[in-house]
C-alpha positions, 0 to 999 in steps of 0.5 A, spaced: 486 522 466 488 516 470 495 515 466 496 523 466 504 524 472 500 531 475 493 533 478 492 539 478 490 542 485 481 541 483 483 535 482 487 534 488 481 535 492 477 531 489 481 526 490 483 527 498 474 527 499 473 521 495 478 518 498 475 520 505 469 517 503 470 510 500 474 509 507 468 511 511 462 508 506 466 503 501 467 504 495 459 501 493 457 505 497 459 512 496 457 515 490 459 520 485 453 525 487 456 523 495 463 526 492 461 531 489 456 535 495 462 533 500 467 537 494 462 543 494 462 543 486 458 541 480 457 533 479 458 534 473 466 538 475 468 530 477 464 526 471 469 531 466 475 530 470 475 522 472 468 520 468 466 514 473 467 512 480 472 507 477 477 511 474 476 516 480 478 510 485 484 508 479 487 516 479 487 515 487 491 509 487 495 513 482 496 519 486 498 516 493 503 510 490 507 514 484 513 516 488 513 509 492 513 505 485 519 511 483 523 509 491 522 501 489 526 502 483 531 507 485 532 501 491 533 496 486 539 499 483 543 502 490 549 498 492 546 494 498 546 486 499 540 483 497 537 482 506 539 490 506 535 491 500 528 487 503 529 490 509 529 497 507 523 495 501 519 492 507 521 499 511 518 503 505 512 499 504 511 499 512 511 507 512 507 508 505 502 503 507 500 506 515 501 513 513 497 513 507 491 508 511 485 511 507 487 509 499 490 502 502 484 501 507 480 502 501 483 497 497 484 491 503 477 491 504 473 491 497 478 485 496 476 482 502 470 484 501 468 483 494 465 477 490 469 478 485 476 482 485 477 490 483 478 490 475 482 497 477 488 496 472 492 502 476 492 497 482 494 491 478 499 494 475 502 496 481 502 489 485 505 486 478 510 492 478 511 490 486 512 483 486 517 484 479 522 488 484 520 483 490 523 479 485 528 480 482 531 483 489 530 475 492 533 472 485 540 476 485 539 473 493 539 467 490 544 467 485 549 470 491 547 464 495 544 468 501 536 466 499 534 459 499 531 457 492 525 454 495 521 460 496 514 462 494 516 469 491 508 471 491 507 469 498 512 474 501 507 481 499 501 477 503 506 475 509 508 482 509 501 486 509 497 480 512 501 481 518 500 489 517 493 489 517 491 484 522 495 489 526 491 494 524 484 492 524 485 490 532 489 497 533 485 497 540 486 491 542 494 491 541 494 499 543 492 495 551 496 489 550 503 494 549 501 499 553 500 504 548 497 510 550 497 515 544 496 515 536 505 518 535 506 512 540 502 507 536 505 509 529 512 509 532 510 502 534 509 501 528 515 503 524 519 501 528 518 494 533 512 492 527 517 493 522 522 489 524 518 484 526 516 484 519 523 484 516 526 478 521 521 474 519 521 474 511 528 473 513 527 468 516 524 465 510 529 467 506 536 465 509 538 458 509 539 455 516 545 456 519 
């Protein structure tokens, strides 16, 4: 079900409740029968629709990054400099990631979390599709002269999403640090002041020192 475009609205709702769940309890440490209870429907409704936990976790994936991955590629064919097209990439990233925070709290901390990696092939098949575009921006960078050549292409997502989460992860503290008092002026800050920071600093990564 996990490979199918369009969910239909049962589907839907069973998604956005398991989503909630493995943000509160963790993937482990939510069950089908969690899922189904708090969904209001049969057990066996949610086994006929995703089969296991695990294919339920890879259609959630699916359902929140499809678009991105439709906007990552339409970017990489638009008429922008190579520095025009980072930053507009990191501004997407930035914005999907703190608007969807449920699906990507998930995948962030049973990775950091977990022994061994999440054997979710939707997920890995998006970080590859991702590091693909990431890199075939930085190369024609390259070829124009504009990006250094010594830079290590894979370490540029971690920069991005490390800075994101450590952000994220010590809201409180940064919420008194800045002075920000409200939840609209906490994800301003972030899609704008945390964002630029984020794309000044992969610049600086990237350009050649004047």
């Amino acid at each position: 079900m996990s490979s199918t475009p369009d969910f239909n609205e049962k589907q839907i709702q069973i998604l956005l409740v398991a989503e909630t769940l493995f943000a509160e309890k963790g993937f482990d440490g939510t069950s089908i029968r969690n899922i189904a209870k708090e969904a209001k429907i049969n057990i066996a409704m949610v086994s006929y629709y995703f089969g296991s936990k695990e294919r339920l976790l890879e259609s959630l994936i699916f359902y929140r990054t499809k678009d991105l991955k439709i906007q990552i590629e339409n970017l990489l064919v638009e008429d922008l400099e190579p520095i025009a097209k980072i930053n507009k990439l990191i501004a997407l990233y930035i914005n999907r990631i703190n608007s969807n925070k449920g699906i990507f709290r998930i995948l962030h901390f049973e990775m950091a979390t977990q022994k061994k990696e999440l054997n979710i092939k939707s997920f890995y098949d998006l970080r590859k599709s991702n590091l693909k575009s990431l890199e075939a921006i930085i190369t024609e960078g390259q070829d124009k002269g504009v990006f250094r050549k010594d830079i290590s292409i894979p370490l540029i997502t971690p920069t991005i999403l490390g800075t994101f989460f450590h952000f994220h992860m010590n809201k409180e503290y940064f919420m008194d640090l800045l002075n920000i008092n409200t939840e609209d002026l906490y994800n301003n800050y972030i899609n704008v002041n945390l964002t630029k920071h984020i794309q000044q600093t992969i610049k600086a990564l990237l350009i050649y020192e004047s």
